[in-house]
matplotlib code that plots the C-alpha trace (Angstrom):
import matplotlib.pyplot as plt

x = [107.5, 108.3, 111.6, 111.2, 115.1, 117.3, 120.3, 118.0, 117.0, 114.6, 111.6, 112.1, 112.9, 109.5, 107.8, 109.0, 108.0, 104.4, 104.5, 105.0, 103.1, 104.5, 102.3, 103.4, 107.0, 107.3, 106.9, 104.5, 104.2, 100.6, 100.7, 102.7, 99.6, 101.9, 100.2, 102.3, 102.3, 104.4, 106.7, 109.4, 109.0, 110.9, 107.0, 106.2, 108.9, 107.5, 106.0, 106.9, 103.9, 102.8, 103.2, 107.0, 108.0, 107.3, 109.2, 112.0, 112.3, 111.5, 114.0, 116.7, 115.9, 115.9, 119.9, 119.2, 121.8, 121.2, 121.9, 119.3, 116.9, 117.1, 116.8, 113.9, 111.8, 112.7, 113.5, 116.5, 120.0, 119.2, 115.4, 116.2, 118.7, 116.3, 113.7, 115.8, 117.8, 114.4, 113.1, 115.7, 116.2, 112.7, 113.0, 115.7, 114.3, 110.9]
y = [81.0, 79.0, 78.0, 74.5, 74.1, 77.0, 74.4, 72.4, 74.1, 71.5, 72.5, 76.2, 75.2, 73.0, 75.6, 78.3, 75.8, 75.4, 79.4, 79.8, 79.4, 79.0, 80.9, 81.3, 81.1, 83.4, 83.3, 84.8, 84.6, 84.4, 86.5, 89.3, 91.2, 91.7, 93.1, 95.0, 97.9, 97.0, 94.1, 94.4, 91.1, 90.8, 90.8, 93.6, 96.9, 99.1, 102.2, 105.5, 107.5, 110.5, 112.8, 112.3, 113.4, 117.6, 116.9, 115.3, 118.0, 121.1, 119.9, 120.0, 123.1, 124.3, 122.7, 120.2, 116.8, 113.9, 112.1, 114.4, 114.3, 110.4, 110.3, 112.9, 111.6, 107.9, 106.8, 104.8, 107.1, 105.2, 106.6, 109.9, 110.2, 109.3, 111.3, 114.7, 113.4, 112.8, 116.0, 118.3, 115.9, 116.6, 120.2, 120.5, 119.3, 121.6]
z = [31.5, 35.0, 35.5, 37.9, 37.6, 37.1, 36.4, 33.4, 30.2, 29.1, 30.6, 29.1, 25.6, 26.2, 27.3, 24.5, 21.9, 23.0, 23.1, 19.8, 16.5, 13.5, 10.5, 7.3, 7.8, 10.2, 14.3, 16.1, 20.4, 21.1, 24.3, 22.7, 20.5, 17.8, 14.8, 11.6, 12.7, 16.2, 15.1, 12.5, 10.1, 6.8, 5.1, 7.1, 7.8, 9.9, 9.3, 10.9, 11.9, 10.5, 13.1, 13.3, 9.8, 10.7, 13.8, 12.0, 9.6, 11.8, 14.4, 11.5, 10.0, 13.6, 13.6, 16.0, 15.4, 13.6, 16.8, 18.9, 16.4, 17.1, 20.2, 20.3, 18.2, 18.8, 15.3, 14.2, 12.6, 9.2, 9.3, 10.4, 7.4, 4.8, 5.5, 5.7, 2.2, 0.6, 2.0, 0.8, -2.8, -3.1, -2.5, -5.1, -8.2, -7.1]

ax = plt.figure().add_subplot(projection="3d")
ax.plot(x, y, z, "-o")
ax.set_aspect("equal")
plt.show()
């Protein structure tokens, strides 16, 4: 996007909406590559890849935080959460 004006917005909220394709209700930027498996849509949550569910689990067992398991492995607090519940529900009814 060039900004020719800093003080006008026009020419950028031109210039988004020629960016920007609208398909199937939801917006896509053509220059971004997004694809489901890197963009979060309401269609499409994102999937966590299979190699970070051992270290989820082996870096609780090991007593590592919530938090620092988070920020290790680079998964939301929400995400982390569910997969250790699951894990040890799982583990109960076994």
């Amino acid at each position: 996007m060039v900004i020719i004006n800093p003080i006008s917005t026009e020419k950028q909220v031109l210039e988004l909406k020629v960016n920007i394709v609208q398909i199937r209700d939801k917006l896509f930027l053509r220059n971004a590559e997004q694809t489901r498996s890197t963009f979060d849509t309401l269609y499409y949550p994102r999937q966590i890849e299979p190699e970070k569910m051992p270290m989820v689990h082996l870096a609780h067992v090991e007593g590592s935080s919530l938090r620092g398991i988070t920020r290790t492995v680079n998964l939301a607090d929400n995400t982390v959460v569910s997969l250790v519940s699951s894990s040890f529900s799982k583990r109960a009814n076994d």
